[in-house]
C-alpha positions as YAML, in Angstrom:
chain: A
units: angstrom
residues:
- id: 1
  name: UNK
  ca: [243.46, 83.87, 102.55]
- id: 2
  name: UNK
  ca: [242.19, 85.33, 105.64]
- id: 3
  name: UNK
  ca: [241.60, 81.88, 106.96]
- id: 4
  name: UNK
  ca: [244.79, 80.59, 106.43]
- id: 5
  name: UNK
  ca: [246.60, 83.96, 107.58]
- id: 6
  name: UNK
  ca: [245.32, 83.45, 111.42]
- id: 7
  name: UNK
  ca: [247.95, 80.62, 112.47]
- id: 8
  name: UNK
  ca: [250.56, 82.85, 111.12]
- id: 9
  name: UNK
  ca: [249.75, 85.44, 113.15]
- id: 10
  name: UNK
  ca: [249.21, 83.11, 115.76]
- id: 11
  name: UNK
  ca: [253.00, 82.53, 115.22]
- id: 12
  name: UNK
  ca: [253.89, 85.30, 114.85]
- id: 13
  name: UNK
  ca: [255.59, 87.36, 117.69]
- id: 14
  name: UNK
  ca: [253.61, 90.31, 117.35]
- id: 15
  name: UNK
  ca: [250.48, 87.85, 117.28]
- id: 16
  name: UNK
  ca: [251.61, 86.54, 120.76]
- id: 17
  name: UNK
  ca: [251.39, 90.07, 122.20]
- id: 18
  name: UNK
  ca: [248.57, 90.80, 121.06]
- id: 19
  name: UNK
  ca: [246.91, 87.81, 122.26]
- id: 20
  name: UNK
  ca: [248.75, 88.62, 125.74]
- id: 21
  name: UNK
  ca: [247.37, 91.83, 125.70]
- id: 22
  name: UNK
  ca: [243.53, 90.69, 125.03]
- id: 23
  name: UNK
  ca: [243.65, 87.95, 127.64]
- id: 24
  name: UNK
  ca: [245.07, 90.70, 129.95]
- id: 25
  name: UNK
  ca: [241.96, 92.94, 129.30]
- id: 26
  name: UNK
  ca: [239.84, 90.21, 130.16]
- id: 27
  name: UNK
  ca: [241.47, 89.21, 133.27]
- id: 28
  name: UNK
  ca: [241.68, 92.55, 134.65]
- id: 29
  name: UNK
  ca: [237.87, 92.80, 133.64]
- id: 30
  name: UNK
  ca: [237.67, 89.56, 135.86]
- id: 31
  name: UNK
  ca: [239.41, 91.64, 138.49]
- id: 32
  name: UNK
  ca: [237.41, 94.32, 138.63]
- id: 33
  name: UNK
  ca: [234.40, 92.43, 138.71]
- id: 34
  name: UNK
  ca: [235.63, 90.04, 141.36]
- id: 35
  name: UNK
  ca: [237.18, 92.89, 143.79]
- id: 36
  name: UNK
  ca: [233.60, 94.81, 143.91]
- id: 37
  name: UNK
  ca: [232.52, 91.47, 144.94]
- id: 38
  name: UNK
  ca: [234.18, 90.69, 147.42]
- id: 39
  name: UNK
  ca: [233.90, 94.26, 148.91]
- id: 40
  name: UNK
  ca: [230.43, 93.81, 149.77]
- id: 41
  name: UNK
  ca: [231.34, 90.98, 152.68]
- id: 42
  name: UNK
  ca: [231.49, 94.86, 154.74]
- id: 43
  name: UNK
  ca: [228.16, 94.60, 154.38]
- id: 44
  name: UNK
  ca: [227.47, 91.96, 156.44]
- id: 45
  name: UNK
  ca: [226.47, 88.46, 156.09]
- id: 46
  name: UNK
  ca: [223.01, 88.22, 154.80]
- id: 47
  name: UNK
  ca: [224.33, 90.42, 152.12]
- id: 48
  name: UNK
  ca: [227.42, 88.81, 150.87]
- id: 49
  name: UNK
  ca: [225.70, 85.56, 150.78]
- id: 50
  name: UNK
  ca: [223.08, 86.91, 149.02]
- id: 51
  name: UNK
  ca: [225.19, 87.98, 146.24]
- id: 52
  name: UNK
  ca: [227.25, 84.64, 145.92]
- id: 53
  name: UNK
  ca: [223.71, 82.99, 145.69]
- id: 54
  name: UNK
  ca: [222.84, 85.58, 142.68]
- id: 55
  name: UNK
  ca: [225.76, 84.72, 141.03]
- id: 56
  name: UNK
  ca: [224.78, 81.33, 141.20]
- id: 57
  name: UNK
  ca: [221.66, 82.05, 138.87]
- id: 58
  name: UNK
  ca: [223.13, 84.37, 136.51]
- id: 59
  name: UNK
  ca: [221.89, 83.36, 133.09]
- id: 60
  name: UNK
  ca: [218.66, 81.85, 134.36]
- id: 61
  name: UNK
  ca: [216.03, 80.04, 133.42]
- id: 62
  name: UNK
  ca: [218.46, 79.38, 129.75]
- id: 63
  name: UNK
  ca: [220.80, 78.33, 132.12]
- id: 64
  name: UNK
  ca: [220.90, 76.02, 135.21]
- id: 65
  name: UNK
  ca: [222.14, 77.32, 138.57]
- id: 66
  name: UNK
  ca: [225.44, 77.35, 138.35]
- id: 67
  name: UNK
  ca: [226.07, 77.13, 134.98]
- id: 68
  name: UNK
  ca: [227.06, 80.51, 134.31]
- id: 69
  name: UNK
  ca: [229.98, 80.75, 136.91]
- id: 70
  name: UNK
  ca: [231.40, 77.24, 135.40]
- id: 71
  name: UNK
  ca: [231.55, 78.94, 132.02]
- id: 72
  name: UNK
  ca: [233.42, 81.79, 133.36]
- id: 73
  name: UNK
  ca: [235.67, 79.82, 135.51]
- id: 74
  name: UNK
  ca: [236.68, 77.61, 132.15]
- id: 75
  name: UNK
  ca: [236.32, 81.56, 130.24]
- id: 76
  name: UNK
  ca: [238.89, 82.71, 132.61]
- id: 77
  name: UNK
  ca: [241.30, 79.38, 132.92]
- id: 78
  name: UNK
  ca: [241.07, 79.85, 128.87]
- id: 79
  name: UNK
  ca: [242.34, 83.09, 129.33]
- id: 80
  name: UNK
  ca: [245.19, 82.62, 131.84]
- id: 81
  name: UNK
  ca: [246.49, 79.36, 130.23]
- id: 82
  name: UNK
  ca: [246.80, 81.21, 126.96]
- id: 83
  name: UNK
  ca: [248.29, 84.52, 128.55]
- id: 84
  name: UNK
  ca: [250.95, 82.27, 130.28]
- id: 85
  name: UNK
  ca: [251.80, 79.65, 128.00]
- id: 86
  name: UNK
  ca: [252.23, 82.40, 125.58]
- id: 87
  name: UNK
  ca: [254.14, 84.22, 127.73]
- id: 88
  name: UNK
  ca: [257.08, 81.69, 128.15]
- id: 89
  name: UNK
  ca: [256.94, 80.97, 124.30]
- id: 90
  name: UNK
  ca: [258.01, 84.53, 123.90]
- id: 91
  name: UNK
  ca: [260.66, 84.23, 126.89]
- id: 92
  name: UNK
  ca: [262.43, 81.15, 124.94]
- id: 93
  name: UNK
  ca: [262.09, 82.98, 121.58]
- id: 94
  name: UNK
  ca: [263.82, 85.64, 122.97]
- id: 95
  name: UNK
  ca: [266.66, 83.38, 124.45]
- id: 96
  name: UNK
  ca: [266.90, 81.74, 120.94]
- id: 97
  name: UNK
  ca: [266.68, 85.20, 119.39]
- id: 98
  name: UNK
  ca: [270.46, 86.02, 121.49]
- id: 99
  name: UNK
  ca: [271.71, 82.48, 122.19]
- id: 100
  name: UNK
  ca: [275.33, 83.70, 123.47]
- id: 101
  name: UNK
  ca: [275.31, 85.35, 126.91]
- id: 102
  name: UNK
  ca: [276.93, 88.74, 126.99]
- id: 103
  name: UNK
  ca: [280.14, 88.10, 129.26]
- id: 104
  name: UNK
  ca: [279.96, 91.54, 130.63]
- id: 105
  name: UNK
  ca: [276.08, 92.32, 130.66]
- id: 106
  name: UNK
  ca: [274.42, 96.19, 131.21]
- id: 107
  name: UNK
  ca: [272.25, 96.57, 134.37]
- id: 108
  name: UNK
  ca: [268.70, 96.77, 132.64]
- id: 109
  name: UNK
  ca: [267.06, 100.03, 132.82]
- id: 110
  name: UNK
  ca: [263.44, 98.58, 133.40]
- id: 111
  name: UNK
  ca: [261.12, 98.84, 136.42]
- id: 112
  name: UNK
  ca: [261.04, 96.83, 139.45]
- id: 113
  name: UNK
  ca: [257.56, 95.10, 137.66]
- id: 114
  name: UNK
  ca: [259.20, 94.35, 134.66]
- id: 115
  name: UNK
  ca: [262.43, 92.69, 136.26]
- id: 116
  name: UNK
  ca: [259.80, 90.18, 138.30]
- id: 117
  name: UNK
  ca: [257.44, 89.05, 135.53]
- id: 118
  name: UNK
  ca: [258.33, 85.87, 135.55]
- id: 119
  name: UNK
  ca: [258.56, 85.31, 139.20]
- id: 120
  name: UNK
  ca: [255.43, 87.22, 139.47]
- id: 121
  name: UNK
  ca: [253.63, 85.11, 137.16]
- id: 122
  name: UNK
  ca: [254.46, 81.77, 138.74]
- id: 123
  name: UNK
  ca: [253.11, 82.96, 142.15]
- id: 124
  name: UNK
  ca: [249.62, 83.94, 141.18]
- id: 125
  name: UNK
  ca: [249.20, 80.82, 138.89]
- id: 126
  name: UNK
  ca: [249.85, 79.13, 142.72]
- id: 127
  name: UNK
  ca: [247.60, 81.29, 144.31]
- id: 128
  name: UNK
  ca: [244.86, 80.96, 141.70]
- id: 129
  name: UNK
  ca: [244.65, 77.20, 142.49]
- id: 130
  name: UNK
  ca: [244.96, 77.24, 146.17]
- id: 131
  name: UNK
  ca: [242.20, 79.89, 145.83]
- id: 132
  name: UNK
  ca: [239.78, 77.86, 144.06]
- id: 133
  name: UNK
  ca: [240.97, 74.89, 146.30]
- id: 134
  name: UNK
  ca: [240.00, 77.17, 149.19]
- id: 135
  name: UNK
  ca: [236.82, 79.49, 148.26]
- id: 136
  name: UNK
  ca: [235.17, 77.60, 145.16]
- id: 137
  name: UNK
  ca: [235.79, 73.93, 145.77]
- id: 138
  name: UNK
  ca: [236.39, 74.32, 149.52]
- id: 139
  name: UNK
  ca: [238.67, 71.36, 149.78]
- id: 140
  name: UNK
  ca: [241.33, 73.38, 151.60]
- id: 141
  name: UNK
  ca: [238.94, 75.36, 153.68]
- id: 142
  name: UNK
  ca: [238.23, 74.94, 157.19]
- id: 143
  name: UNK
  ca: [234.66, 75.44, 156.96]
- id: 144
  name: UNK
  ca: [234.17, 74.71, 153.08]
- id: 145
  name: UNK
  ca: [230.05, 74.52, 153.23]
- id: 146
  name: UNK
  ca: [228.23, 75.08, 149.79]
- id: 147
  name: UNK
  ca: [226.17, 78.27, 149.91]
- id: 148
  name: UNK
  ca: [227.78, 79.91, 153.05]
- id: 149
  name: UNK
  ca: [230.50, 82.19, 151.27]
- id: 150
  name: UNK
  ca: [230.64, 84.71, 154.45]
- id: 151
  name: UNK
  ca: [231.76, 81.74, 156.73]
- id: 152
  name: UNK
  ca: [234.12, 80.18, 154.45]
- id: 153
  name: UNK
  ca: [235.96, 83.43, 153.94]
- id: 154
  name: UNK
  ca: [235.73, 84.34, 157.47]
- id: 155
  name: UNK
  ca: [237.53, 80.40, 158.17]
- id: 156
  name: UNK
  ca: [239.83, 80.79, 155.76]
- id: 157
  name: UNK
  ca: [241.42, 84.00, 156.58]
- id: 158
  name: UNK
  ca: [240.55, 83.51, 160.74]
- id: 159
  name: UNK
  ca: [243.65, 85.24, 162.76]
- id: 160
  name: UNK
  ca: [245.09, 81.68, 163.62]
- id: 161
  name: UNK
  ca: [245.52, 81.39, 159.88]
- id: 162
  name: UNK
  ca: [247.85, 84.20, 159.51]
- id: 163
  name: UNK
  ca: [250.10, 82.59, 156.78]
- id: 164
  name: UNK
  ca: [247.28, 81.71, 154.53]
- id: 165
  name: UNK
  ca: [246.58, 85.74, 154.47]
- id: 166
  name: UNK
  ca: [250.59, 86.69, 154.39]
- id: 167
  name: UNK
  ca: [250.64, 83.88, 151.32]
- id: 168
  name: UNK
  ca: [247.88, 86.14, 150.15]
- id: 169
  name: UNK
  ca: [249.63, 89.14, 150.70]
- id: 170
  name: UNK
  ca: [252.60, 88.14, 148.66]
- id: 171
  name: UNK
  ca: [250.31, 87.11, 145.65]
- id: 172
  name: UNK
  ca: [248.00, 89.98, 145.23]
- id: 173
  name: UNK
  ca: [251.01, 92.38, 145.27]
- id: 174
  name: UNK
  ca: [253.40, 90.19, 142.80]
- id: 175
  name: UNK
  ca: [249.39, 90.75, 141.10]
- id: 176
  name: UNK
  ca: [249.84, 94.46, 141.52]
- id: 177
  name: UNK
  ca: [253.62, 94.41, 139.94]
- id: 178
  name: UNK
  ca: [252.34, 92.06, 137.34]
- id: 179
  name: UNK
  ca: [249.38, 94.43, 136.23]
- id: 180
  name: UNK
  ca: [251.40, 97.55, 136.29]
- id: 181
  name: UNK
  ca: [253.73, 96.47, 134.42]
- id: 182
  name: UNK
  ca: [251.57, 94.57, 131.97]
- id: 183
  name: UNK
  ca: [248.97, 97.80, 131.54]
- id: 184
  name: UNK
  ca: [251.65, 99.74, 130.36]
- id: 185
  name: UNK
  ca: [252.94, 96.63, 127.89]
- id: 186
  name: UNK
  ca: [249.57, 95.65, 126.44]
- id: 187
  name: UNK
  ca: [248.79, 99.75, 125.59]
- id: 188
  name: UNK
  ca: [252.12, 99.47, 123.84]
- id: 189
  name: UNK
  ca: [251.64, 96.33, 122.36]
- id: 190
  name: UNK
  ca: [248.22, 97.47, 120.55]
- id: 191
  name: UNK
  ca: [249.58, 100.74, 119.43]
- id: 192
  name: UNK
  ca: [247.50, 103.28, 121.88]
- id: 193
  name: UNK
  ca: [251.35, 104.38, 123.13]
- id: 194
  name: UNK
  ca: [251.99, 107.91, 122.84]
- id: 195
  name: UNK
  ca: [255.95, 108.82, 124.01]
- id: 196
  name: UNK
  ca: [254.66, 112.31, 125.10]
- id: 197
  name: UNK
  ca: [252.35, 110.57, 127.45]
- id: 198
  name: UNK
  ca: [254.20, 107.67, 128.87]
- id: 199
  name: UNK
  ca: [254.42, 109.69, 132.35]
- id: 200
  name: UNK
  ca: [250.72, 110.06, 132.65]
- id: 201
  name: UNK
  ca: [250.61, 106.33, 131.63]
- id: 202
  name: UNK
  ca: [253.02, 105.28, 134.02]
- id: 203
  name: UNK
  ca: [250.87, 107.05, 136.48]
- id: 204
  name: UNK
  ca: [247.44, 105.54, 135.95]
- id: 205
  name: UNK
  ca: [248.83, 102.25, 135.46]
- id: 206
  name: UNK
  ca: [250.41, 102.66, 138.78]
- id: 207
  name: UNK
  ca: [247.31, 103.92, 140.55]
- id: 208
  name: UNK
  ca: [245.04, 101.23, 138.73]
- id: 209
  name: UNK
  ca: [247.20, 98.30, 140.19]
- id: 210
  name: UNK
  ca: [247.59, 99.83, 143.77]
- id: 211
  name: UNK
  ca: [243.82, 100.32, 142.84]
- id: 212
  name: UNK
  ca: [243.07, 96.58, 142.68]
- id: 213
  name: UNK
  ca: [246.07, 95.48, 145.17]
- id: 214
  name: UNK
  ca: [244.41, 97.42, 148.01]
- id: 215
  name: UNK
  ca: [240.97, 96.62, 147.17]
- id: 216
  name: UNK
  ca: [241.46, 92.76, 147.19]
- id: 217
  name: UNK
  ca: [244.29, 92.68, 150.49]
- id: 218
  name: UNK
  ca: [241.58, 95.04, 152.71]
- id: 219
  name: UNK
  ca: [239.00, 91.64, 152.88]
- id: 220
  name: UNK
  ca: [241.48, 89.21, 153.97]
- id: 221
  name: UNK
  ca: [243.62, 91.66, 156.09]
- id: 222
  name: UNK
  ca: [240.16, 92.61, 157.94]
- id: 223
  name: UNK
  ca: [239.28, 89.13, 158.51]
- id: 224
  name: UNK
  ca: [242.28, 88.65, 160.24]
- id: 225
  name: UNK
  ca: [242.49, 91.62, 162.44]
- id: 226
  name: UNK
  ca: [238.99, 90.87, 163.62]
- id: 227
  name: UNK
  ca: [237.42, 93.83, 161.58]
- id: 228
  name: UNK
  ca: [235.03, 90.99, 159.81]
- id: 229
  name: UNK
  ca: [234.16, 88.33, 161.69]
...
């Protein structure tokens, strides 16, 4: 019974959300994680590099070098195809849901975040492959050398490369709008919403996403200006 229940829920609209809302955890753990990261390139480059090399032997000696980061990267594209595809399955059901356009229709009464979801989404799912293009694979990076994570960011954000950072710029915050507004959904969507404390959640949501829009724009921004180099 229980077997057979799980692709009805899968079906299920109020399965959807809930699988949007634990993929959403789990990128925003991915976040976190990746934004301490990439904080450390203040501390110079023996450092940073040091820490992409120690990433590379996570799981060791059950797993080969390397191994661990591949499983995460195919964890994580798991995670975003499923968030995304399921995303747009709820966008159409809702079109089907009201197939006849109102002629006259209300102004919506929903945040900024909410308003650019979709917009949103399609911009980081760009930036997430011209990221791994540019700092994983290195195809699209000038310097794009195995092992030397420092110099490859430092290339691929150098001042004469200004648009790759303002392309950056655009997708981290359409990240920020994205997570603020999707904080606040998932909480709802797995019942933790209280009404008498939607301000306060409003608030940390808010503070979390500047949080993690500011801490990922300050390495690329720096690189630029000629803070890191």
């Amino acid at each position: 019974m229980a077997i057979a229940s799980i692709p009805s829920l899968y079906r299920s609209t109020v399965g959807k959300k809930a699988i949007m809302a634990v993929t959403g955890v789990l990128m925003v753990l991915w976040l976190i994680g990746h934004m301490v990261g990439n904080l450390k390139i203040f501390f110079g480059l023996e450092e940073f590099n040091g820490y992409a090399a120690w990433l590379r032997t996570l799981g060791a000696p059950a797993l080969h070098e390397g191994w661990f980061l591949w499983v995460m990267r195919f964890g994580l594209l798991a995670a975003v195809v499923l968030h995304f595809s399921t995303a747009a399955e709820l966008t159409v059901r809702a079109k089907r849901a009201r197939p006849v356009k109102y002629q006259h229709r209300a102004k919506v009464n929903g945040s900024y975040a909410a308003r650019t979801m979709r917009w949103g989404g399609v911009i980081i799912l760009l930036f997430i492959v011209w990221h791994i293009l540019d700092l994983t694979v290195g195809t699209v990076n000038p310097h794009g050398v195995h092992g030397e994570a420092y110099q490859n960011v430092v290339a691929g954000f150098a001042p004469d490369r200004w648009y790759i950072t303002l392309f950056y710029v655009l997708a981290v915050v359409s990240l920020g709008f994205h997570l603020r507004h999707g904080l606040v959904s998932a909480v709802q969507t797995l019942g933790l919403k209280n009404p008498r404390q939607d301000k306060a959640l409003n608030v940390i949501a808010t503070g979390f996403a500047a949080l993690i829009t500011v801490g990922f724009l300050i390495v690329p921004i720096s690189v630029t200006l000629g803070v890191v180099d």
